[in-house]
NUSE-569577 format. One record per residue (C-alpha): residue in three letters; x, y, z. Coordinates in steps of 0.02 Angstrom, whole numbers, padded with zeros to 5 digits, always signed. Example, Ala and Ser with C-alpha at 12.3 -4.5 7.8 and 13.67 -1.06 7.14 Angstrom:
<nodes>
ALA+00615-00225+00390
SER+00684-00053+00357
</nodes>
This chain:
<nodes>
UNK+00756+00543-00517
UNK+00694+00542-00350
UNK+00748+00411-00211
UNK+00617+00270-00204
UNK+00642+00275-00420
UNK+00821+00236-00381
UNK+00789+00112-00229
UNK+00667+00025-00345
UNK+00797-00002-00507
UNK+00912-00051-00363
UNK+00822-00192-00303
UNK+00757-00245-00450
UNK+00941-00249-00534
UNK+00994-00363-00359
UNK+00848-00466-00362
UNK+00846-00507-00560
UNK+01056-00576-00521
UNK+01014-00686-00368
UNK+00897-00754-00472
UNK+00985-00761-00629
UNK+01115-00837-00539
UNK+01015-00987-00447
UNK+00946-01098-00584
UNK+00993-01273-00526
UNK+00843-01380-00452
UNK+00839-01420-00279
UNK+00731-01566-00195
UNK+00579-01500-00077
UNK+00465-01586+00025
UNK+00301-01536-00051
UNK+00178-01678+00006
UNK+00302-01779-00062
UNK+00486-01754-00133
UNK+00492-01651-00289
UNK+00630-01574-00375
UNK+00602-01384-00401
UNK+00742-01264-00478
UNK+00766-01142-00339
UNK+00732-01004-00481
UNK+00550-01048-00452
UNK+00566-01056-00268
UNK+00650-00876-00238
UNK+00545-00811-00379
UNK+00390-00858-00285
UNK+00449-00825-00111
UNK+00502-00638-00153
UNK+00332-00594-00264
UNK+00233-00688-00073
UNK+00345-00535+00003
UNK+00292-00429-00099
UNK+00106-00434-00107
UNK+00101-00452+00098
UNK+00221-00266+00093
UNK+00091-00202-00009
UNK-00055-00239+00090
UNK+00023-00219+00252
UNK+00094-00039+00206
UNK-00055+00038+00109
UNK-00160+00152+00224
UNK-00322+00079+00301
UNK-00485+00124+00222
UNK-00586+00227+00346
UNK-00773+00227+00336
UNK-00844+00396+00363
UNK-01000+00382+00443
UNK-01168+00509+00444
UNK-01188+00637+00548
UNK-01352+00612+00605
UNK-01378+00782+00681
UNK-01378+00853+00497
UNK-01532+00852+00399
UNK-01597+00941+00233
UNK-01698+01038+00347
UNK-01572+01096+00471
UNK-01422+01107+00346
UNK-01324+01287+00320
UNK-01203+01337+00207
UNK-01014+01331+00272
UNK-01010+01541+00246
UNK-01169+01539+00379
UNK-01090+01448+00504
UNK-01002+01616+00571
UNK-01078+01748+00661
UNK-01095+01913+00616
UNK-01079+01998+00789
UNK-00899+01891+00778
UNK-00763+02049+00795
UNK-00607+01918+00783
UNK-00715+01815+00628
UNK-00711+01885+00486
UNK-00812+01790+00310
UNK-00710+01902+00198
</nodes>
């Protein structure tokens, strides 16, 4: 198993016994006192976490934009892009 596999079962394993072990119901000031069990409060707090990881640590989308000096008319092939006087260039 590589690394992250293990880091992953790791976590999981730690965050599945906080949880498990944090059932009673705590009172929170939501607009209003309401009794929450903190299960529901860690459980939520720790799947926030994990969406905002995600998007903060996936790579950026980059938009490749046209080259506008490339037309159907002026378009080669890659293999005619080198020269054949070219000593040091060689296509084969």
């Amino acid at each position: 198993m590589s690394s992250k596999t293990i880091f992953i079962i790791v976590v999981t394993i730690l965050v599945t016994v906080i949880l498990m072990k944090n059932t009673d119901e705590v009172t929170f000031w939501i607009f209003g006192d309401r009794s929450i069990p903190k299960l529901a409060v860690l459980g939520v707090m720790f799947g926030t976490g994990l969406i905002l990881g995600y998007m903060a640590g996936r790579p950026r989308k980059t938009q490749q934009l046209p080259d506008e000096n490339i037309t159907p008319e002026n378009y080669t092939e890659p293999d005619e892009w080198v020269d054949p006087n070219d000593d040091y260039i060689s296509k084969y």
